[in-house]
C-alpha positions as CSV (number, residue, x, y, z in Angstrom):
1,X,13.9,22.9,-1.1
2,X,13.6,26.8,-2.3
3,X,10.7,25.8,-4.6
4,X,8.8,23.3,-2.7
5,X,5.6,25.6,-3.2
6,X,5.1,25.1,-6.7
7,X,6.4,21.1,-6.5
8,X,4.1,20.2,-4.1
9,X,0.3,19.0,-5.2
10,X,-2.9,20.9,-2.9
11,X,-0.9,20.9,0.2
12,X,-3.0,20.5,3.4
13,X,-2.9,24.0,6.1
14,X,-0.1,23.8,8.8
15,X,-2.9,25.1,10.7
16,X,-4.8,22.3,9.7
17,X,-1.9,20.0,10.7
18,X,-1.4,21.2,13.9
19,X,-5.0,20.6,14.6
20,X,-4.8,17.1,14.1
21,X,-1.0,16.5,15.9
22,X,-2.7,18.3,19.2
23,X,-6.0,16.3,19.2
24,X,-3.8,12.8,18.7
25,X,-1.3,14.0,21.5
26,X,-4.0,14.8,23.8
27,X,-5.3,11.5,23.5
28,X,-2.1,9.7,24.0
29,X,-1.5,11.4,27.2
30,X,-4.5,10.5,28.3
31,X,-4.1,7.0,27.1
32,X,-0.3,6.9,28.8
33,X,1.5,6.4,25.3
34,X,5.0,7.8,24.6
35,X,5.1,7.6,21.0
36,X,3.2,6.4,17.6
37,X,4.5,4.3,14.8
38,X,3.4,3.8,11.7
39,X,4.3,2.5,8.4
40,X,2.9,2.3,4.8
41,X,4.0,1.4,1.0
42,X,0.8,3.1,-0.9
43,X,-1.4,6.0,-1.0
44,X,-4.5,4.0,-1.6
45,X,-5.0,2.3,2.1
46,X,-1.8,4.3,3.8
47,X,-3.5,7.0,5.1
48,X,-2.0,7.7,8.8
49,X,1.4,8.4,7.4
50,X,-0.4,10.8,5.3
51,X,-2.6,12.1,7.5
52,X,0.2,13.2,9.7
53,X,3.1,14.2,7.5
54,X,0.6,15.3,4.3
55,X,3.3,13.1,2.2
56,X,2.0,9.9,0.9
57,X,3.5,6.5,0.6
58,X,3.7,5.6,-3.2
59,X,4.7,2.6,-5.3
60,X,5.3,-0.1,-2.9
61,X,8.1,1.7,-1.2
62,X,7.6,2.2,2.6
63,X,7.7,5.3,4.8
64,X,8.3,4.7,8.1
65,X,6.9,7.4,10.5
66,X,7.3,7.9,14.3
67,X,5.4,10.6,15.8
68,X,6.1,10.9,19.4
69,X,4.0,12.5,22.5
70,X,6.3,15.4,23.4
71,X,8.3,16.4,20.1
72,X,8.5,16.3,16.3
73,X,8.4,13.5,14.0
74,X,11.2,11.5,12.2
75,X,10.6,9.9,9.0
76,X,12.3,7.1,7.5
77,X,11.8,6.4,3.7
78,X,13.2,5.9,0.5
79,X,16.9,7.2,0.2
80,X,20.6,6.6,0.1
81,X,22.2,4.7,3.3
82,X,23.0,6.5,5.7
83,X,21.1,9.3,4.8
84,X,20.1,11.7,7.9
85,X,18.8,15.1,7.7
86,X,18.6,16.9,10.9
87,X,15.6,19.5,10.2
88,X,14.8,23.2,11.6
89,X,12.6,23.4,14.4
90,X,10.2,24.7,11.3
91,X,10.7,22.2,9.4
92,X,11.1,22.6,6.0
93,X,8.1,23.0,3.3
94,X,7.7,19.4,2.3
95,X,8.0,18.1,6.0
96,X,6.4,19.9,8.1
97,X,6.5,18.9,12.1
98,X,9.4,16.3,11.3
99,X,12.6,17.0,13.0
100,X,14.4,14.4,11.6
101,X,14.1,12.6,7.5
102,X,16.5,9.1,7.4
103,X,17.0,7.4,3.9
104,X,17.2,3.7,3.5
105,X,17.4,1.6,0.0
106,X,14.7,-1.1,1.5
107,X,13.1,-2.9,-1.4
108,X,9.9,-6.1,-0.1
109,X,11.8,-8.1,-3.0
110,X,14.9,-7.7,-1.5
111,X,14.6,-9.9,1.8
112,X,18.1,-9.0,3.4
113,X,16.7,-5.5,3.5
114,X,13.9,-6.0,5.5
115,X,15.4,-5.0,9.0
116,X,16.4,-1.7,7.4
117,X,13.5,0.5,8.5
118,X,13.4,-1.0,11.8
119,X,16.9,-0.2,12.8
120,X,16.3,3.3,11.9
121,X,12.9,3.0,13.7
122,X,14.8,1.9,16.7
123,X,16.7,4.9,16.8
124,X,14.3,7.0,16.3
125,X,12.3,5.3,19.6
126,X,15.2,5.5,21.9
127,X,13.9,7.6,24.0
128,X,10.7,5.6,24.6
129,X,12.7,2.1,25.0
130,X,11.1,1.3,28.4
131,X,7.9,3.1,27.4
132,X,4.6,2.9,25.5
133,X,4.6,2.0,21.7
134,X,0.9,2.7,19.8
135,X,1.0,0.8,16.6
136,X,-1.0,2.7,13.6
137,X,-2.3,0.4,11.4
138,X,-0.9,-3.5,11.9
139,X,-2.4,-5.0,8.8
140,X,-0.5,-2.4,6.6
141,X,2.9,-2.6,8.3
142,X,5.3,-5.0,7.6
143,X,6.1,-8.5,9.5
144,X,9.9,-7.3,9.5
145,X,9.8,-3.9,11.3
146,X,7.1,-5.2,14.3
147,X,9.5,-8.1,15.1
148,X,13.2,-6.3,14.7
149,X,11.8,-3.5,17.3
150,X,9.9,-6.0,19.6
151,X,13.3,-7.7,19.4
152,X,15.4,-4.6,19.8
153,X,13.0,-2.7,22.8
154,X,12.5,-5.6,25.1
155,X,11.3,-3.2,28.0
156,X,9.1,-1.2,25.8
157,X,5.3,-2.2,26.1
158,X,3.5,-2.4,22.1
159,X,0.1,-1.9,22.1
160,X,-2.1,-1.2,18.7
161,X,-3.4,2.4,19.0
162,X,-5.2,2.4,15.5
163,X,-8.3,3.2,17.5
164,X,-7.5,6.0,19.0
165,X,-6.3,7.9,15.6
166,X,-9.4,6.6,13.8
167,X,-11.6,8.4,16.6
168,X,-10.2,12.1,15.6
169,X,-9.2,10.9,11.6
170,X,-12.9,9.6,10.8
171,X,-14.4,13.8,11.9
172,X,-13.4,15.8,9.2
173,X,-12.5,19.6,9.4
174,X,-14.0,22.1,7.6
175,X,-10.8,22.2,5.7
176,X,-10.6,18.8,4.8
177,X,-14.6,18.8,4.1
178,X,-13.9,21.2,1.6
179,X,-11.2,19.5,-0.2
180,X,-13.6,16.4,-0.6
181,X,-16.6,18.9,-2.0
182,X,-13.3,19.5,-4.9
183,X,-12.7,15.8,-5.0
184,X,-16.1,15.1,-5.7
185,X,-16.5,17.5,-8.1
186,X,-13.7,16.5,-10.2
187,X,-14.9,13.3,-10.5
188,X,-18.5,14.3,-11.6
189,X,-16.7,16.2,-14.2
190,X,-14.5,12.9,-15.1
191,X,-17.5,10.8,-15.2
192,X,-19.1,13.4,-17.8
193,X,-15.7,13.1,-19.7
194,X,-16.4,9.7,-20.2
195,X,-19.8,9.9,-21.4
196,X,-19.1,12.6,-23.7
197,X,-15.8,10.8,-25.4
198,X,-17.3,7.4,-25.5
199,X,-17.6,5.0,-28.5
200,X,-18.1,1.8,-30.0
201,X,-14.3,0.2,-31.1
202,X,-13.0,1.4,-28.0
203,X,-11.5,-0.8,-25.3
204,X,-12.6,-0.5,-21.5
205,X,-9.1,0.3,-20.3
206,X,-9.3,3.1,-23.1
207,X,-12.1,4.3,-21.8
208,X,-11.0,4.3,-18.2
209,X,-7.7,5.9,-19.2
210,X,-9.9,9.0,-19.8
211,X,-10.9,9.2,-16.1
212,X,-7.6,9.0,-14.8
213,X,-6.3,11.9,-17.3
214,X,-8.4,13.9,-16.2
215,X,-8.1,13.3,-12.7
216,X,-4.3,14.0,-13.3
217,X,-5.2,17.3,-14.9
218,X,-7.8,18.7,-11.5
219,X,-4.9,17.5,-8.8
220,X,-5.3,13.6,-8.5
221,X,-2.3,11.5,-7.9
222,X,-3.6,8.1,-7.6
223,X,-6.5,6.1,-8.1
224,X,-8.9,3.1,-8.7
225,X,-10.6,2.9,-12.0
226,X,-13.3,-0.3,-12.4
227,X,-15.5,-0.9,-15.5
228,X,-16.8,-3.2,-17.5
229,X,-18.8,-3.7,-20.9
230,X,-21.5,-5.9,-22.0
231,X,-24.4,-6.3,-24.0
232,X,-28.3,-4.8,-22.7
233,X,-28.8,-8.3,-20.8
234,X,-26.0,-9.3,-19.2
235,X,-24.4,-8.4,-15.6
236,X,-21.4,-6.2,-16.6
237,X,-19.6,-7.0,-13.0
238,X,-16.3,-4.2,-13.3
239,X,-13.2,-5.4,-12.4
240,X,-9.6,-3.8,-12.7
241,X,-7.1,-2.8,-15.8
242,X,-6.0,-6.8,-15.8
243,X,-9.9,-7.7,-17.5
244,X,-10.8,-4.4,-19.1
245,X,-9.6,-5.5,-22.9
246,X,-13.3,-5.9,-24.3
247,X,-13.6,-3.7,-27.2
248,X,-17.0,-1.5,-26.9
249,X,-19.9,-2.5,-29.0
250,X,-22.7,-0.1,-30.8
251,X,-25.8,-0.9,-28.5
252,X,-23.5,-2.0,-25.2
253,X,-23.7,-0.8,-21.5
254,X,-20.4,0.2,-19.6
255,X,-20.3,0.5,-16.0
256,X,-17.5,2.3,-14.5
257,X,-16.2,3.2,-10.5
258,X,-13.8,6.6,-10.0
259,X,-12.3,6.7,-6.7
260,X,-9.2,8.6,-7.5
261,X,-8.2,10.6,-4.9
262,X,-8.2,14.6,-5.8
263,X,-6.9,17.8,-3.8
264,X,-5.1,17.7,-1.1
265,X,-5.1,13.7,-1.5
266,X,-8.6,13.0,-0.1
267,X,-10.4,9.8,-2.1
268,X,-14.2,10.3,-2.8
269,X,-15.9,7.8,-5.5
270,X,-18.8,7.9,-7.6
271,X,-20.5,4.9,-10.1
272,X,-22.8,5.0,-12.7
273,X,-23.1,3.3,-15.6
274,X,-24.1,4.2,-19.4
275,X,-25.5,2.6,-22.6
276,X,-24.5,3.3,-26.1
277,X,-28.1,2.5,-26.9
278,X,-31.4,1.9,-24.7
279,X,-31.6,0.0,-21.4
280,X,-33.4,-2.3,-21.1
281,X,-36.7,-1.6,-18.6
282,X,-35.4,-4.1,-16.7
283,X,-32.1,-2.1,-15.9
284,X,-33.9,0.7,-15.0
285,X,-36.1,-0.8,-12.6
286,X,-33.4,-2.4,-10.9
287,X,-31.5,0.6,-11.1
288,X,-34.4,2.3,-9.4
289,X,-34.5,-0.2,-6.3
290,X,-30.6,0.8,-5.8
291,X,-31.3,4.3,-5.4
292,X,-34.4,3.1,-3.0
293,X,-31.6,1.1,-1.4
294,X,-29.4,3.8,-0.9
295,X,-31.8,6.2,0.2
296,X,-33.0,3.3,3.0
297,X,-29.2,3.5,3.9
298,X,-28.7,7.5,4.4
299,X,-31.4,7.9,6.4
300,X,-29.7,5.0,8.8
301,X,-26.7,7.6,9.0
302,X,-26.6,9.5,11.6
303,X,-24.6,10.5,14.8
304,X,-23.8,7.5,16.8
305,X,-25.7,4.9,15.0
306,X,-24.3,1.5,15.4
307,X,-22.7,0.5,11.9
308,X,-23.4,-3.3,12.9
309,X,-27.3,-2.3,12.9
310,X,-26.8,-0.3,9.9
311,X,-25.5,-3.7,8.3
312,X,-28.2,-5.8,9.7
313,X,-31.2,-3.3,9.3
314,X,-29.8,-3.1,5.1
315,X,-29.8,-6.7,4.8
316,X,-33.8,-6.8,6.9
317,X,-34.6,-4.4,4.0
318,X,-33.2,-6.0,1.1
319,X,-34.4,-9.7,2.5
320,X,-37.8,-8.6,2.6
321,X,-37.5,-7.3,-1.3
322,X,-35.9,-10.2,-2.2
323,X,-32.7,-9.0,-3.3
324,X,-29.6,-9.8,-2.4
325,X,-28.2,-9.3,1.0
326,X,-24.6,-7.3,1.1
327,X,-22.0,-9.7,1.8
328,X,-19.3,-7.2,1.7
329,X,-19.1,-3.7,1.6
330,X,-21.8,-1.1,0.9
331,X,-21.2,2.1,3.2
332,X,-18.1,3.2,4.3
333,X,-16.2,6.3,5.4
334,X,-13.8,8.0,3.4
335,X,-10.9,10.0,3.7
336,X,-6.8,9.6,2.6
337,X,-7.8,6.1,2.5
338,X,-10.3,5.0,-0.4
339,X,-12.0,2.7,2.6
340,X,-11.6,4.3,6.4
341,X,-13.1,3.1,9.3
342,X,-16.1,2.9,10.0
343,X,-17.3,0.6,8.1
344,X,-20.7,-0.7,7.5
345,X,-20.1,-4.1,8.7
346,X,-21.3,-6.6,11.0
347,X,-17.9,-5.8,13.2
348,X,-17.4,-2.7,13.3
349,X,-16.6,-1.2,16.6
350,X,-16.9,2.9,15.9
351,X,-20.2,4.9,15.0
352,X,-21.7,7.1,12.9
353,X,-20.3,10.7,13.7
354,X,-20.8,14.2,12.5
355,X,-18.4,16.0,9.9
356,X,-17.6,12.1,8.2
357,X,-17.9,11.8,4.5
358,X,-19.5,8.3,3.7
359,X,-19.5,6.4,0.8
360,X,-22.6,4.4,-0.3
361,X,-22.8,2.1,-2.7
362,X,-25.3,-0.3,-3.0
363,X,-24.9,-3.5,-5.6
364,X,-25.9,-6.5,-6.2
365,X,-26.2,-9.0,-9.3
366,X,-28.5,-10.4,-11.1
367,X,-28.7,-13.2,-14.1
368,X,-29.2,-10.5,-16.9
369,X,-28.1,-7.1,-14.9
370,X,-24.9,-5.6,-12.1
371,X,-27.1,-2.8,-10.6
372,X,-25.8,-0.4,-8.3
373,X,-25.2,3.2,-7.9
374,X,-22.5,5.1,-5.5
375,X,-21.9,8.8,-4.3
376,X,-20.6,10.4,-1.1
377,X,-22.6,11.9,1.7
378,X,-21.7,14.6,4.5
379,X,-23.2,13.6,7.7
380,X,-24.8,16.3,9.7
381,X,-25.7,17.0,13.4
382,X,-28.8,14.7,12.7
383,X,-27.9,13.0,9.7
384,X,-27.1,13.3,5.9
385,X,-26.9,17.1,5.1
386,X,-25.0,16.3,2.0
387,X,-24.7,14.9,-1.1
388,X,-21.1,15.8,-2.2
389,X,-21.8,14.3,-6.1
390,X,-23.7,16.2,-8.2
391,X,-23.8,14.5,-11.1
392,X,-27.1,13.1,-11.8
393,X,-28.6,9.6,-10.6
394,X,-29.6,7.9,-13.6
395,X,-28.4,5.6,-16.5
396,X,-26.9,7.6,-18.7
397,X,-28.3,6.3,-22.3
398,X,-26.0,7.7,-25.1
399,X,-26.9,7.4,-28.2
C-alpha cells in the first residue's frame, strides 16, 4: 500500500495506539484472559474495532477483530474467499499491530454466509481453544459468530469483557482530546453553515445536506443529522432523513442535531435551533430553563460521581420545576461511538472520570415548543474544565 499516507483520513499516532493495546493487555493479564474478540458492521456505535485497529466498520459489512494478550491482531473483513495476508511484524500503514488481514464475502442478507466470520475467527483463536475468550461488545456482534465459536471451542471459557475496555476507552488522551477540540470545531462551523445558507422553499433534508458537506470537506466520514421545521408555536421534535421532506416557510423555526464524527473519527454533537423570523418569548424562556438544566447537569460531573445519582438528582431538579423528567438519555460520554459508556442512566455501572468528553443534552416537549440545547464538555480533575463548542447558546433568529 505505497500510498496509504495520503488515502488514509486523520490517522490516529502509533504511539497513541500502542498506548491503548498496553493498558488493555495489562488489564487482561490481570484479569486471566487469553484473547479479545470483537465484531462490528458500522462506524456509528462500532467503536472497539476502531479503537483498536483505527479502521472503522462501514455500511453494514462486519469486521471481525481478535486482539490477543501476547501478540498482534488478526482481522477478518470484507474480501475475496480465501483471502489471507500474512503481515510484517510492522505492519503495514493501514493495519497497524495486525499480523494477519482474512477476507470473507459475508453479506446479514445472505443467511448461508453467516458462519463465515466465525470459521475464520476460529482460526484465528486456536491458540486460546482451552483458554479465556473476552467478548467486546455482545449487543453489536452477531448471533452467528457467538454460537459457531461457542460450538467450535468447547474447552474455551467466554466471558463478556466489555467492561474492562470501557474502563481505559471512556479516559481520553491528550491526543485524542485534541482531535475532539477539531471535531467540535467543525461542527460549530457547520452549524454556522446552516444559518448562513438557510431559506424559506428549502426542504429539511436540504438543509441538513449542508451539514454533512461540510463535515465531508473538515475530515468527517460519517454521521447523524436530525432536524425538523415548524411554525413559532409548535414542538418541532427532529427526526431522521425518512421525515425531513417539509419545505421551509418565511417565519418558521428549524431545529437541527450534528453528531458527525470528524478527525481522526471521534463523534462530538452540538444542537441548536434557529428561526427565519422572531421566537416566540415563550421559546426563549424555555430555551433558557435548558441551559439552567444543563448547567444543573455539569456541575453534577465530576470524577467518580455516580451516573445513577446524576440521573436521579436531574429528574429531583426538573420535578421540582415542573418539567419533564428525562426518560431517556440526556448526558453521555463520547468517543468513536456517537453514545459510549457511561451513560447518564438509572443503570449505569461506571463513573464520572477525568479526561472524558460528555455530551449534554437536555430536552424535553411541550404542547407549543421542543426545547433543548446540546454541546460537549471536557471533565477536569474536579469537574467540567471545558466546553469543547464554541458556538454560541442562543436561538439563532435569522431574519
Amino acid at each position: 500500500m505505497a500510498d496509504a499516507s495520503e488515502r488514509i483520513n486523520n490517522p490516529i499516532s502509533t504511539t497513541e495506539l500502542e498506548r491503548r493495546w498496553s493498558a488493555v493487555r495489562k488489564a487482561m493479564t490481570e484479569s486471566r484472559i487469553d484473547a479479545l474478540l470483537m465484531q462490528a458492521n458500522n462506524d456509528f456505535m462500532g467503536g472497539y474495532v476502531k479503537y483498536f485497529t483505527d479502521v472503522p466498520a462501514t455500511n453494514g459489512y462486519s469486521v471481525t477483530a481478535v486482539f490477543p494478550r501476547d501478540e498482534r491482531m488478526t482481522v477478518i473483513a470484507m474480501g475475496p474467499q480465501g483471502l489471507v495476508r500474512e503481515l510484517p511484524p510492522e505492519g503495514d500503514p493501514l493495519r497497524r499491530g495486525v499480523a494477519r488481514f482474512m477476507g470473507t464475502p459475508s453479506f446479514a442478507s445472505a443467511p448461508y454466509t453467516a458462519e463465515n466470520d466465525g470459521k475464520l475467527a476460529e482460526k484465528a483463536l486456536a491458540g486460546c481453544a482451552s483458554g479465556t475468550i473476552g467478548l467486546l461488545g455482545t449487543a453489536a456482534m452477531s448471533f452467528a459468530l457467538v454460537d459457531y465459536l461457542k460450538r467450535a471451542l468447547p474447552k474455551a471459557t467466554f466471558v463478556d469483557a466489555s467492561e474492562l475496555v470501557d474502563r481505559i476507552k471512556a479516559v481520553k488522551s491528550a491526543e485524542e482530546i485534541g482531535f475532539m477540540r477539531r471535531v467540535a470545531a467543525m461542527q460549530d462551523a457547520a452549524m454556522q453553515a446552516v444559518f448562513d445558507a438557510i431559506r424559506p422553499g428549502m426542504r429539511d433534508l436540504e438543509v441538513a445536506a449542508i451539514a454533512e458537506q461540510f463535515g465531508h470537506g473538515h475530515g468527517s466520514e460519517q454521521g447523524l443529522f436530525l432536524c425538523a421545521s415548524g411554525p413559532v408555536g409548535t414542538a418541532a421534535v427532529f427526526g431522521n432523513r425518512h421525515v425531513q421532506n417539509r419545505v421551509i416557510r418565511e417565519g418558521d423555526q428549524f431545529t437541527l442535531l450534528i453528531e458527525n464524527n470528524g478527525p481522526g473519527g471521534f463523534y462530538t454533537e452540538i444542537g441548536r435551533t434557529c428561526v427565519l423570523g422572531r421566537a416566540s418569548e415563550e421559546m426563549h424562556d424555555e430555551f433558557a430553563f435548558v441551559l439552567e438544566a444543563q448547567r444543573f447537569t455539569t456541575d453534577l460531573l465530576k470524577p467518580g460521581a455516580s451516573c445513577k445519582e446524576i440521573w436521579d438528582t436531574y429528574n429531583a431538579y426538573m420535578r421540582e420545576h415542573r418539567k419533564p423528567e428525562e426518560k431517556r438519555l440526556h448526558c453521555h460520554s463520547q468517543g468513536y461511538d456517537m453514545v459510549e459508556r457511561p451513560l447518564a442512566r438509572y443503570d449505569e455501572t461506571m463513573a464520572i472520570g477525568k479526561n472524558m468528553v460528555v455530551s449534554c443534552h437536555p430536552t424535553y416537549v411541550t404542547e407549543r415548543t421542543y426545547s433543548w440545547v446540546c454541546d460537549n464538555f471536557l471533565i477536569g480533575e474536579h469537574g467540567v474544565v471545558e466546553r469543547l463548542h464554541k458556538l454560541p447558546q442562543k436561538i439563532f433568529e435569522l431574519r
